[in-house]
C-alpha positions as CSV (number, residue, x, y, z in Angstrom):
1,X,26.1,-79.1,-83.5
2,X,25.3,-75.7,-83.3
3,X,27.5,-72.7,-82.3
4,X,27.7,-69.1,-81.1
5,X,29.1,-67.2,-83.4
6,X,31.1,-64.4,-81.7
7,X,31.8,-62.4,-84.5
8,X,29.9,-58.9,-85.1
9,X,26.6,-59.4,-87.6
10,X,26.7,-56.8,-90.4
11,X,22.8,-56.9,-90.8
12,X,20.1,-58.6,-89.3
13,X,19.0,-61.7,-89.8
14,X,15.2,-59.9,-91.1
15,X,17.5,-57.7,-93.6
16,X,18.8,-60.8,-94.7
17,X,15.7,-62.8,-95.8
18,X,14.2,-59.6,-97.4
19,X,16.9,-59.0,-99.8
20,X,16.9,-62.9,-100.7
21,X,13.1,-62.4,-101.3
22,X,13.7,-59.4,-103.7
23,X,17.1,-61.9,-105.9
24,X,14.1,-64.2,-105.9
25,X,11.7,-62.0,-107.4
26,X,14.3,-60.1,-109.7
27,X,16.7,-62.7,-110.6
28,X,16.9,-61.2,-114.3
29,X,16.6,-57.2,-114.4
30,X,15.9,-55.5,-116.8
31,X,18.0,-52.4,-118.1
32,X,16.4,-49.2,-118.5
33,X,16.9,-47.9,-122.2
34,X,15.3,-44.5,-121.6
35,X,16.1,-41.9,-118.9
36,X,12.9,-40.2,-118.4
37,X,11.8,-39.8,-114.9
38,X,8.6,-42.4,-115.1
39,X,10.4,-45.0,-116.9
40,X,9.4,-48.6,-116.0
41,X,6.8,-47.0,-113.1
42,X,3.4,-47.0,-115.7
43,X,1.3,-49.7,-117.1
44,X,-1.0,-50.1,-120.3
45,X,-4.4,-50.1,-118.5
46,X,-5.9,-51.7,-121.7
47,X,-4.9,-54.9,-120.2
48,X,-2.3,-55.9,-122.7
49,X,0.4,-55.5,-119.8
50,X,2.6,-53.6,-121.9
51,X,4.6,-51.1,-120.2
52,X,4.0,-47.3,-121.3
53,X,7.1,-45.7,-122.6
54,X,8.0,-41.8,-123.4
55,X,9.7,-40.8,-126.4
56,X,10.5,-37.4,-128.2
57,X,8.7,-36.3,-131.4
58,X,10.2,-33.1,-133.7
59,X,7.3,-31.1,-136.0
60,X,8.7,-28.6,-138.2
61,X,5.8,-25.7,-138.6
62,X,6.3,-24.7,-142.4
63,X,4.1,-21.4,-141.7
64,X,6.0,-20.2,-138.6
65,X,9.2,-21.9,-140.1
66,X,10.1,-23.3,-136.7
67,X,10.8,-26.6,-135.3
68,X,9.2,-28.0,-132.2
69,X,10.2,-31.0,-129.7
70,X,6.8,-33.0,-128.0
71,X,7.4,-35.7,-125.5
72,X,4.6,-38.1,-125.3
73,X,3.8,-41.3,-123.1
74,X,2.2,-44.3,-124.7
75,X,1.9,-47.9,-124.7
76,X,4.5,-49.7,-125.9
77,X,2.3,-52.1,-127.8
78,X,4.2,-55.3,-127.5
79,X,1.0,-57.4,-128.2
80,X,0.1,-55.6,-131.3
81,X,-3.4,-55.2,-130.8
82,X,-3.5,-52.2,-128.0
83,X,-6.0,-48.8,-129.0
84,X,-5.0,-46.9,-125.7
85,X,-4.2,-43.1,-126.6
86,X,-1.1,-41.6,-125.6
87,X,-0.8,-38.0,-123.6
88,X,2.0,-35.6,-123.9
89,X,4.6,-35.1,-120.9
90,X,3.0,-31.7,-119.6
91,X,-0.2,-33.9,-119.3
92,X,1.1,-36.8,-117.8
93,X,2.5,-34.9,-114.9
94,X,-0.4,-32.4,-114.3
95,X,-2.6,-35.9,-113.8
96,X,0.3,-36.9,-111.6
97,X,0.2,-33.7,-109.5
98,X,-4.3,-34.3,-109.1
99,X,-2.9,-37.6,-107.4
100,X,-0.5,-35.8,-105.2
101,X,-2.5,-32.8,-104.5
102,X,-4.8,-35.2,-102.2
103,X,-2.1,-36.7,-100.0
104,X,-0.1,-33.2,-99.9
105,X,0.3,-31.8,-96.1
106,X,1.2,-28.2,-95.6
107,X,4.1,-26.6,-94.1
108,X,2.4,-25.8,-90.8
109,X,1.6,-30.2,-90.5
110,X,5.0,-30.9,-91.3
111,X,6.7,-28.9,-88.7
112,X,4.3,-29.8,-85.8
113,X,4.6,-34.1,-87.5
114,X,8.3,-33.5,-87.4
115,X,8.3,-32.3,-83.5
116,X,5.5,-35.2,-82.4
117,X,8.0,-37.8,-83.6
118,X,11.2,-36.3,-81.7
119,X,8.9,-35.6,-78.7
120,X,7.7,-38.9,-79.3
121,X,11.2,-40.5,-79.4
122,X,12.6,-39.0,-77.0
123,X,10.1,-39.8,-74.0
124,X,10.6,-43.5,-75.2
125,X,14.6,-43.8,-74.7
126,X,14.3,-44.8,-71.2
127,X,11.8,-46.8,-71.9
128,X,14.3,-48.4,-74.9
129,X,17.5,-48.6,-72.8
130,X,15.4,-50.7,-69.8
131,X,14.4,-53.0,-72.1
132,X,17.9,-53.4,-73.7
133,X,18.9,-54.0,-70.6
134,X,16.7,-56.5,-69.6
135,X,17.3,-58.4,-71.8
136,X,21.2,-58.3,-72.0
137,X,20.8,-59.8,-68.3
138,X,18.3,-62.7,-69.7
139,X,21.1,-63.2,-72.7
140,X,24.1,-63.3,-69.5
141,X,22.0,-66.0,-67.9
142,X,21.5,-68.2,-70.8
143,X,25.1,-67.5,-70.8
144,X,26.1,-68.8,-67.6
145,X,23.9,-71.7,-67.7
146,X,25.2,-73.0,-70.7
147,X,28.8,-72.5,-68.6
148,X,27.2,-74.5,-66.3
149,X,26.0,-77.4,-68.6
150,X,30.3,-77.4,-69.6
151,X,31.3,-78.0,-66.3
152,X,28.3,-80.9,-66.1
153,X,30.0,-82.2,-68.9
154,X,33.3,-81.9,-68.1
155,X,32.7,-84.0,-65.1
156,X,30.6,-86.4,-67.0
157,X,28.2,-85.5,-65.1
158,X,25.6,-86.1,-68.4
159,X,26.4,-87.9,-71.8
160,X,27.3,-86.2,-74.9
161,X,23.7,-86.0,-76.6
162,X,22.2,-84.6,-73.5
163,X,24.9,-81.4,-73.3
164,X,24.4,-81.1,-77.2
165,X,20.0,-80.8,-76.8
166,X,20.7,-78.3,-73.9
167,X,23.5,-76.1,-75.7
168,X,21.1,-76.1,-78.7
169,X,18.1,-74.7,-76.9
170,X,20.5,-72.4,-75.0
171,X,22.4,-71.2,-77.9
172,X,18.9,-71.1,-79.9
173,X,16.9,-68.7,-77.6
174,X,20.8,-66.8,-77.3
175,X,20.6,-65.7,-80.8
176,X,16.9,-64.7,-80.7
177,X,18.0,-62.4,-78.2
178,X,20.8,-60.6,-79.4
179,X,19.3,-60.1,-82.3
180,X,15.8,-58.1,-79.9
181,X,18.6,-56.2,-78.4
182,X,20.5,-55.3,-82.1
183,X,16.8,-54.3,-83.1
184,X,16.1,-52.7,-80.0
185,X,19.1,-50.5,-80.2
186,X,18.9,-49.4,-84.1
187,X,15.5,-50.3,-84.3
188,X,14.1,-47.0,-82.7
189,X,16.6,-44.8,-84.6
190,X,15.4,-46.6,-87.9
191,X,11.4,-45.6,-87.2
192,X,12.6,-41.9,-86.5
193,X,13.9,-41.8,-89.6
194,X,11.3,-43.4,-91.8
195,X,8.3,-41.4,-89.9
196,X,10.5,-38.5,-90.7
197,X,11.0,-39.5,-94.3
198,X,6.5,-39.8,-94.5
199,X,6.0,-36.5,-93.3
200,X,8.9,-34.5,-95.7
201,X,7.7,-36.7,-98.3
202,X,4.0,-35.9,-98.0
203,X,5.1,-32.1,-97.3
204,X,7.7,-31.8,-100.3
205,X,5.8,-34.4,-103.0
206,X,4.8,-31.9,-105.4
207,X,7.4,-29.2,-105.2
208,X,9.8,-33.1,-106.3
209,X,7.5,-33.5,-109.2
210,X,7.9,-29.7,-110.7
211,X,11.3,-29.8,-110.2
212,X,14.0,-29.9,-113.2
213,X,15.6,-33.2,-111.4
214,X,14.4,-36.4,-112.6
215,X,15.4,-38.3,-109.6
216,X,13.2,-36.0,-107.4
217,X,10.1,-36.8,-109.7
218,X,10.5,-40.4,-109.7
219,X,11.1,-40.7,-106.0
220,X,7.5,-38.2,-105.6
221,X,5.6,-41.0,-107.8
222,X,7.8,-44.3,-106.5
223,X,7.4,-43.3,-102.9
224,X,3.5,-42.2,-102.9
225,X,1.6,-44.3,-105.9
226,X,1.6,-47.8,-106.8
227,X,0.0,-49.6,-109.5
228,X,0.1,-46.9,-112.2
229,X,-2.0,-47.3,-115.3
230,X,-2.4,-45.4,-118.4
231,X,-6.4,-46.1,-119.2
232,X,-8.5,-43.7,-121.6
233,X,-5.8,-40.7,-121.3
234,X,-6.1,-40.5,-117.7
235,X,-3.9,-41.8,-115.0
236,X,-4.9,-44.4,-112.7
237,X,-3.2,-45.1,-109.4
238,X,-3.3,-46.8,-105.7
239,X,-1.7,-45.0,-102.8
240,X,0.4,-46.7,-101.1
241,X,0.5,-47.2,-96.9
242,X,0.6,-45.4,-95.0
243,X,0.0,-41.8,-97.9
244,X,-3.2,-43.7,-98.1
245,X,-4.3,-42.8,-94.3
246,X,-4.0,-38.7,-95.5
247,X,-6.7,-39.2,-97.8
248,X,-9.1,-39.6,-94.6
249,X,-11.1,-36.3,-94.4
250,X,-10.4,-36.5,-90.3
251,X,-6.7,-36.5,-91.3
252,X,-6.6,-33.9,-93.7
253,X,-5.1,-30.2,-92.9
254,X,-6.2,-28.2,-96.1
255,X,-9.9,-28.2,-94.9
256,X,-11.9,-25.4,-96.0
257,X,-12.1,-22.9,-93.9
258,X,-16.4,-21.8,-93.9
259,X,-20.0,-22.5,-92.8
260,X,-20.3,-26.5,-92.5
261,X,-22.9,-28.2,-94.1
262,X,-25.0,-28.1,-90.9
263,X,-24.6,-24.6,-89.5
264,X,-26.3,-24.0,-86.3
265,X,-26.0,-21.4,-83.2
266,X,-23.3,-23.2,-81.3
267,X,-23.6,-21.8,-77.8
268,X,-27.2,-20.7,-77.4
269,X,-28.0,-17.5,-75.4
270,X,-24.5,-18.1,-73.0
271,X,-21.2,-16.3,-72.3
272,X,-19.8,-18.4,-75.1
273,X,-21.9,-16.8,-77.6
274,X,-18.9,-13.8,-77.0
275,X,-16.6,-15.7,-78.9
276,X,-18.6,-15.8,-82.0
277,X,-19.4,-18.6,-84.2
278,X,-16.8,-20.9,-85.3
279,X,-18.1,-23.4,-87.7
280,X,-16.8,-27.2,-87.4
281,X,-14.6,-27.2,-90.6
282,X,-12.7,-23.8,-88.9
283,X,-9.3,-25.4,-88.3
284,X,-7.9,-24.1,-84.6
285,X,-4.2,-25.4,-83.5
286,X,-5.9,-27.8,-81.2
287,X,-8.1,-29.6,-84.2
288,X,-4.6,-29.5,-86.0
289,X,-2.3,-31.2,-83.2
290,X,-5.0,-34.1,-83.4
291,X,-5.2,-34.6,-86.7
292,X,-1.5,-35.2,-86.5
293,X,-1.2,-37.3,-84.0
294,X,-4.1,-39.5,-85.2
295,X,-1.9,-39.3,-88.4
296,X,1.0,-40.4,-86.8
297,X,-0.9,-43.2,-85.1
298,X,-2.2,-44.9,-88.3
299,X,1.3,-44.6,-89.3
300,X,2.9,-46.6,-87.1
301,X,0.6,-49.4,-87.3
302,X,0.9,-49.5,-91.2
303,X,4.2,-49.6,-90.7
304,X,3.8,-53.2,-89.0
305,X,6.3,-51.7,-86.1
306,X,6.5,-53.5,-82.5
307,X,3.4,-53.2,-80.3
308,X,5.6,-50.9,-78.1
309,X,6.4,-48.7,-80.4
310,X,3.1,-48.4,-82.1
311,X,1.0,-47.5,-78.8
312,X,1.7,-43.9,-79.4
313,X,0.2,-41.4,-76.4
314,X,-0.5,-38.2,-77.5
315,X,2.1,-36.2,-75.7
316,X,0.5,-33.1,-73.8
317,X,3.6,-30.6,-74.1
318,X,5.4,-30.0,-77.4
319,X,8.0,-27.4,-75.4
């Protein structure tokens, strides 16, 4: 027989099954010997599977009498057979920075991202407490017709097995609820933050990877790339959602400013002709505002969010 717990969850039940899938999938880690910033994040792309390590090499220069210290990344050749060349540090992370350069959105993006999202989240807390609301009554009238079902039974009004099917539907669609409502109220909060952490991410990617901190590097390649491979001295990578909607020329905001590929006279012989010729690839605040909200769009639904929060409306005031 089942029964309503009245004590106060510490996660949800979704947190729950996600960290049982990852002590499923890493039941035995492995310890990281090295401490460089890329450690465990690159593959052989031979094939072999190997992982590609780093490691420090001195040369002592007899003519210059000087020692020198060169840090190189290369296959670890565990099956013995792998060709692949290695690449020093400084090469590694200027093919790292061509993969970010793409996916990189300027100051300007950011700030105007960063006020769409609170705009955005703040229009929708009415919208979020109604629907809290909502259903906390359809949780208080499961709740009193279970009370009702008690007092059935209390009077014998129905046998032992019928109370015990009706308490378990009750008590079944009960806990489905309060855990909508536990998501409803941390739920928002929890996109704010995310969307928040995409746009500072995309904005501050680079500036992490040329930074002295190795924590900043490897969150700029962990966060953005997947699926890294060392192959033929060059670097080869996937995007991962939603970095992969900023490669989309419509979503881009470093767009050259000049004469499209197709320039024509815009405006014919009219009074618009006044404002001179502003080819198609110009980038104007309103062509910018778009671009980030279509942005912000994709966004959300790569983010597999509820349908309520992903039907995002362009908001027509950012005051």
């Amino acid at each position: 027989e089942l029964h309503n717990g009245s004590y106060e969850t510490i996660i949800t039940k979704k947190i729950f099954d996600d960290v049982q899938t990852a002590l499923r999938n890493k039941s035995k880690p492995k310890k990281i010997e090295n401490e460089w910033a890329y450690a465990d994040l690159v593959k052989c792309g031979c094939g072999c599977g190997a992982s590609v390590i780093f490691e420090t090499k001195k040369k002592y220069y007899r003519k210059t009498d000087r020692n020198a210290e060169y840090t190189y990344a290369r296959s670890s050749r565990r099956c013995g057979k792998c060709t692949e060349k290695g690449i020093t540090l400084k090469r590694f992370e200027e093919l790292v920075d061509e993969k970010l350069a793409p996916v990189t959105i300027d100051e300007d993006t950011w700030r105007l991202g960063i006020k769409m999202l609170n705009v955005k989240y703040e229009s929708e807390a009415k919208i979020r407490a109604q629907t809290v609301e909502n259903q906390q009554r359809q949780y208080q009238r499961l709740q009193s017709e279970l009370d009702g079902y008690f007092k059935m039974r209390a009077r014998e009004e129905m046998t032992g097995d019928e109370f015990s099917v009706k308490k378990k539907v009750i008590v079944e669609e009960q806990s489905k609820l309060k855990e909508k409502i536990d998501e409803g109220i941390v739920g928002q909060r929890s996109w704010l933050e995310l969307a928040e952490d995409f746009f500072t991410t995309a904005y501050q990617a680079r500036e992490m990877l040329n930074s002295n901190v190795l924590d900043a590097k490897r969150k700029a390649v962990k966060k953005i790339g997947w699926n890294l491979l060392l192959k033929d001295e060059s670097l080869v990578w996937s995007y991962k959602k939603p970095y992969d909607v900023l490669l989309k020329p419509q979503y881009r905001s470093d767009l050259r400013r000049g004469w499209d590929s197709n320039p024509r006279y815009p405006y014919g012989y009219s009074a618009l002709a006044l404002r001179g010729t502003r080819p198609l690839c110009d980038l104007s605040s309103e062509p910018n505002f778009t671009r980030i909200y279509k942005t912000l769009h994709f966004y959300l639904f790569t983010l597999n969010l509820s349908h309520a929060y992903a039907q995002v409306s362009c908001p027509t005031s950012l005051n």
